[in-house]
N, C-alpha and C positions, 0 to 999 in steps of 0.2 A: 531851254538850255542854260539860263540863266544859272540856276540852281548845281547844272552838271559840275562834275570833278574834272580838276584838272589833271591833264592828261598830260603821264607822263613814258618816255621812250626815246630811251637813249644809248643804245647799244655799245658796248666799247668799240667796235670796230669803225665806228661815226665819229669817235671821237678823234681817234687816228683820223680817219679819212679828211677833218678840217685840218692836223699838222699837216699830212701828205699834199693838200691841194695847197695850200699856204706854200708851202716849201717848193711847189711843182711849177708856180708862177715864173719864175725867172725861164726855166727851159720850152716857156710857150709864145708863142706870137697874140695867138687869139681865146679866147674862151668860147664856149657854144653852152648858152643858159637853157638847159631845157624845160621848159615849162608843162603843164597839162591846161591847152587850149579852155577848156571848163572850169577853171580855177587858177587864173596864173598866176593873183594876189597870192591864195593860198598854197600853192606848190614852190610858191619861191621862199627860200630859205633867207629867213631875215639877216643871216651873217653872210652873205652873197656879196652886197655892196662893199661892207667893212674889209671883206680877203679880197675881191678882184683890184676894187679901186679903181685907178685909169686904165687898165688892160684895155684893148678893142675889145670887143663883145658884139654876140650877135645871141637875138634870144627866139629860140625856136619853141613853138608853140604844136605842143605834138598831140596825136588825140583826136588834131582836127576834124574829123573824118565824121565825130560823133559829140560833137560842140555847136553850137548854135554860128552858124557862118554870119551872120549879121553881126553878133556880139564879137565873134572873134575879128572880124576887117574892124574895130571900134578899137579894140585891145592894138591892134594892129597900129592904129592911127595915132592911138595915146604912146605908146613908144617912137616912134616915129618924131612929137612933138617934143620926145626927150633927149633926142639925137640919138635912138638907138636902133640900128638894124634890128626889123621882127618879121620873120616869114614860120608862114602855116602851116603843117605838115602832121603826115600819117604815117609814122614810123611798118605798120604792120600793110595798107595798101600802097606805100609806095608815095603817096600822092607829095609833092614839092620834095623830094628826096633830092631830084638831078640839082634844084637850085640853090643849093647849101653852097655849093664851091663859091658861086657865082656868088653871093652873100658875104662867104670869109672874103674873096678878094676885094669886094669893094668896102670894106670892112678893114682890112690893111693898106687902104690906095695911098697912107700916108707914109707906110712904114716902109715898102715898096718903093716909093720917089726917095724916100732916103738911102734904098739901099742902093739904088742907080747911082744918085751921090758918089757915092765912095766905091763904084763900078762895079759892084754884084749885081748880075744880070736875075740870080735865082728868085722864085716865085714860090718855093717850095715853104708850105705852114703844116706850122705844128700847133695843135691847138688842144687845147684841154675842155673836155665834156664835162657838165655838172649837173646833176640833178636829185631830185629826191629819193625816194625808195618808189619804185611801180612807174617811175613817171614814163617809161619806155627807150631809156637808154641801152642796155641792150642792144633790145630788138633793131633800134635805128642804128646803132654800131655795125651790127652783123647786116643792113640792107646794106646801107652805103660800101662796106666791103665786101659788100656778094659774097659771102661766106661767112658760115659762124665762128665768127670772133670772139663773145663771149658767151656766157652763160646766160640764159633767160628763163626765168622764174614768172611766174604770175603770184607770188607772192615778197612782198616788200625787203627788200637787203639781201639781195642775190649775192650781187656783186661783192667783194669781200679785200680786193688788191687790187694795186694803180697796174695797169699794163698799157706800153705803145701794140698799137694797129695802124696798118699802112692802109690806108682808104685808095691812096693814087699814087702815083710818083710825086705828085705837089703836095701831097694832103696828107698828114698823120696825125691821129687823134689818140690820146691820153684818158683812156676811162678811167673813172676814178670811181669808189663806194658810194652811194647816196649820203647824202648828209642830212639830218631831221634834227630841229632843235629841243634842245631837254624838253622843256614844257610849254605848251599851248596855252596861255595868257589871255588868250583872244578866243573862246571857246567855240564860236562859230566856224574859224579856222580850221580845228579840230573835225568838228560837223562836217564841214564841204571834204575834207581829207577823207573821211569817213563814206561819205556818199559815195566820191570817184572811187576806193580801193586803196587808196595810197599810205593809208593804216591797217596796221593789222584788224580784221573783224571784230578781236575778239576787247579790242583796247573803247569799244562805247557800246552800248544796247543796243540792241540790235531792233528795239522799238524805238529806242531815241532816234536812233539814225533814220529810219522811216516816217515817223513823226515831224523832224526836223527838216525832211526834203518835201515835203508835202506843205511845209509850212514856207519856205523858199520858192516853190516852183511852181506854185496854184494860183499866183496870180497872175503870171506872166503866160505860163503853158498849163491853163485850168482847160483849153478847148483839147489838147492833145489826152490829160488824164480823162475826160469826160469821154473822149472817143474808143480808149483801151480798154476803160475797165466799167465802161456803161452805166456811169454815172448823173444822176438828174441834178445835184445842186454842189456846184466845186466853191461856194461860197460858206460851205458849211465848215462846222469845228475840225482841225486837223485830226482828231482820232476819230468823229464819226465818219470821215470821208475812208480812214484806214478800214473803220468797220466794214463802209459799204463795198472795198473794195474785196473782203475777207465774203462778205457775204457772195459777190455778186461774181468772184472765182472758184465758189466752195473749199473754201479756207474755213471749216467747220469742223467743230467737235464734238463729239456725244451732246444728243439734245437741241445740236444747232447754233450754238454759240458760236461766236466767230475766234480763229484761232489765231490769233492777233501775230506769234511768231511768224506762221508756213506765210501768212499773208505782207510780213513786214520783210520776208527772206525773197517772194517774190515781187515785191514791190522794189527793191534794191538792185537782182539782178536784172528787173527789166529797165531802171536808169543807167545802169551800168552799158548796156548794149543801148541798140536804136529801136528798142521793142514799141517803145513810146514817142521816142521821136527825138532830133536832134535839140541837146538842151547845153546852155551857160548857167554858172550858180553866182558867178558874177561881171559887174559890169566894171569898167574902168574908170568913172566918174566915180572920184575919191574913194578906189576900189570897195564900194559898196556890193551887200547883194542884189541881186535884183528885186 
């Protein structure tokens, strides 16, 4: 990947979306970071720090459901040791959905004793949602209001304009567009974006991308590829492992050659599901990959 192009994708409606969120901060209590459990380094948008600043914050880790639970309670812990509320969650099963509230509050306990202070009993937060393109804000928008609230795409930049949603009586949440920065400086970053969905397909090779997750994931979950796709040596070159996998699903072309696309298209959807098995692309020690 060394060699790849820098990738670039920056849609004008992103560009608005960093004035709109900028601008939106003053009429919010909290912020909810939404992250993709499998890449939380890479899903966080590096101007996140510079526009929240000291907001309370709480960073949910969504996805959970099909991320390495080990890796993810580790991510967990590394925020945790930053002072930041982080809880895990499945936007699409439901899973730590009910504990969001329970998170904003104790996430405002400070803002709250002030407002006893000066004798507002109200508990009532308005919080602002942020995340990338795919990351599953949406879908977790419309769980937590039992009803669809917005639009949901399984392709990147649905979302298009800031709108309030009433979650509760206590709880209103502010979706906002994804934001994705001009260009990937870090091309790995781009790669793991790529792997999850959270780029458009068509913006890396779609051999790279296979290539490059094979070259990430074979040493930590070589025993999980070796069980899928009936493979004898997971220590072998990242494209003959892609060969044998092309070979040994009949990913073949006239003559028997192996059809390195049909086989790199399904090598992609099956890390995208649990076909292969619950995986992380990174760990939280000096957010490296694994």
């Amino acid at each position: 990947m060394e060699n790849a192009k820098i990738i670039q994708w920056f849609p004008g409606h992103m560009a608005k979306a960093r004035r709109e969120i900028t601008e939106s901060l003053n009429k919010v209590d909290l912020v909810f970071e939404l992250y993709d459990a499998r890449i939380p380094y890479s899903s966080k948008n590096p101007m996140v720090d510079e526009i929240v600043k000291n907001k309370p914050r709480v960073v949910l880790l969504n996805k959970a459901g099909i991320a390495d639970n080990n890796t993810t309670k580790e991510w967990i812990e590394y925020y945790r040791n930053k002072g930041i509320l982080a809880l895990d969650i499945d936007s699409i099963s439901g899973y730590n959905i009910s504990k969001i509230n329970d998170y904003a509050n104790r996430a405002l306990k400070e803002t709250f004793e002030k407002r006893e202070k000066r004798g507002i009993k109200s508990k009532q937060i308005k919080a602002l949602i942020i995340g990338i393109p795919n990351v599953g804000k949406s879908t977790l928008i419309n769980k937590l209001a039992k009803r669809k609230a917005t639009n949901v795409g399984d392709k990147p930049g649905v979302t298009k304009a800031q709108s309030w949603i009433k979650v509760s009586d206590d709880l209103f949440l502010l979706d906002t567009p994804g934001v994705l920065w001009p260009k990937f400086e870090d091309q790995m970053v781009g790669l793991r974006l790529a792997i999850c969905g959270s780029i458009k397909d068509d913006i890396l090779n779609t051999n790279e991308i296979a290539l490059g997750a094979i070259s990430i994931i074979k040493n930590k979950y070589g025993i999980l590829l070796k069980e899928r796709y009936k493979l004898e040596n997971i220590d072998d070159d990242d494209l003959n492992i892609l060969t044998n996998i092309a070979k040994n699903r009949g990913c073949l072309l006239k003559g028997g050659e192996p059809d390195y696309l049909r086989a790199a298209v399904l090598f992609i959807n099956d890390l995208r599901s649990i076909r292969i098995g619950r995986m992380s692309y990174e760990e939280p020690e000096g957010s490296k990959l694994i």
